[in-house]
C-alpha positions, 0 to 999 in steps of 0.5 A, a space after each residue: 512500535 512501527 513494525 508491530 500491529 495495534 489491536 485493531 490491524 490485527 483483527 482486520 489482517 486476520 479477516 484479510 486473511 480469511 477472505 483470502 482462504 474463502 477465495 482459495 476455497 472458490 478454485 478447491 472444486 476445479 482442483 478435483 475434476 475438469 471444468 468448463 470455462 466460458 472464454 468471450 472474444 469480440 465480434 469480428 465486423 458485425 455479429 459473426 464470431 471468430 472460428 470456435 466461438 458462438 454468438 450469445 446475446 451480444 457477445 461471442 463465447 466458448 466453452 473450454 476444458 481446462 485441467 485440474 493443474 490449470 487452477 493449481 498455481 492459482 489456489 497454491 498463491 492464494 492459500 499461501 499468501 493467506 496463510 502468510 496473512 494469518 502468520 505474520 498478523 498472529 507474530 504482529 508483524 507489520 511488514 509481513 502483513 503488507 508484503 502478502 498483502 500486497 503480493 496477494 492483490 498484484 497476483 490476483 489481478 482485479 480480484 486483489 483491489 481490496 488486498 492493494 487497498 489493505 496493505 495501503 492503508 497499512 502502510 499508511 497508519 506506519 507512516 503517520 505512526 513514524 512521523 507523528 507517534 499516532 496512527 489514527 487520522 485525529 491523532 496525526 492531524 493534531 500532532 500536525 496543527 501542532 508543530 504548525 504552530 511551534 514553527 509558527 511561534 519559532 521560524 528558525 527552530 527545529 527539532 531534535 530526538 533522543 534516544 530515548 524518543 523524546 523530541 526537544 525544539 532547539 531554538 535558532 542559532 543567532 549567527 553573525 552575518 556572512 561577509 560578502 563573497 570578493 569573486 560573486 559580490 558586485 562592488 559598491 559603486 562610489 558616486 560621484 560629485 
């Protein structure tokens, strides 16, 4: 249950997914031709720009040739991890899902916030789906005031599983009282009359 996706993280890993594929379809055109990109440099003292660069408004930019092979290793992990996305969210596989997820938004720097954020909350909703059955915030938060109270009721108790999942509360133990330690224990002292 914890390892597979409910009806709604499939549907949001597969539109993770496809906005995975639209980035990937950005860097399609750079692979066909060579392109110019505007590379932007700081002011060196004042308004002069470094060699190369021109002066644009308030910053100093340059144009630069890059080659089709300088876009491929980026559209080669976007498409992959996309189509991982896609893959591990079509077997229901929630691990998978967080894995390219997560792979996906560190590689893309800035870009891949919402893919960090995605995986996050995915592993989020396993978390409080081990801990308290349900993945919603309503469902956990009751499961939570829940055991509050139960603890509450009965402070010594606690909780032990099946293996058929069920949870039972075993109340506390009424143990005898330690006897005092001969080497920790200070002796009693005796008054005197």
């Amino acid at each position: 249950m914890i390892f597979g996706l409910d009806a709604l993280e499939r549907k949001i890993s597969f539109v993770a997914g496809a906005i995975a594929l639209l980035a990937a379809g950005i860097f399609f055109p750079h692979l066909l031709k060579n392109t110019y990109i505007t590379e932007t440099a700081k002011h060196v003292k004042g308004k002069v720009c470094a060699k190369g660069y021109h002066l644009v408004s308030n910053s100093c930019n340059r144009q630069e040739l890059t080659h089709p092979s300088y876009w491929l290793p980026q559209f080669l992990l976007i498409l992959v991890m996309a189509l991982a996305i896609f893959l591990f969210a079509w077997r229901r596989q929630r691990v998978g899902v967080i894995f390219a997820g997560l792979f996906l938004g560190l590689a893309a720097g800035t870009a891949g916030l919402i893919f960090i954020f995605f995986a996050a909350w995915l592993g989020v909703r396993a978390w409080r789906l081990h801990k308290y059955g349900d993945a919603s915030f309503s469902g956990a938060g009751k499961m939570a005031s829940q055991r509050a109270r139960e603890r509450k009721s009965n402070p010594g108790a606690t909780r032990s599983k099946t293996k058929q999942g069920d949870v039972t509360i075993v109340p506390p133990k009424n143990a005898a009282p330690r006897e005092a330690s001969k080497r920790y224990t200070p002796k009693k002292q005796t008054r005197k009359r």
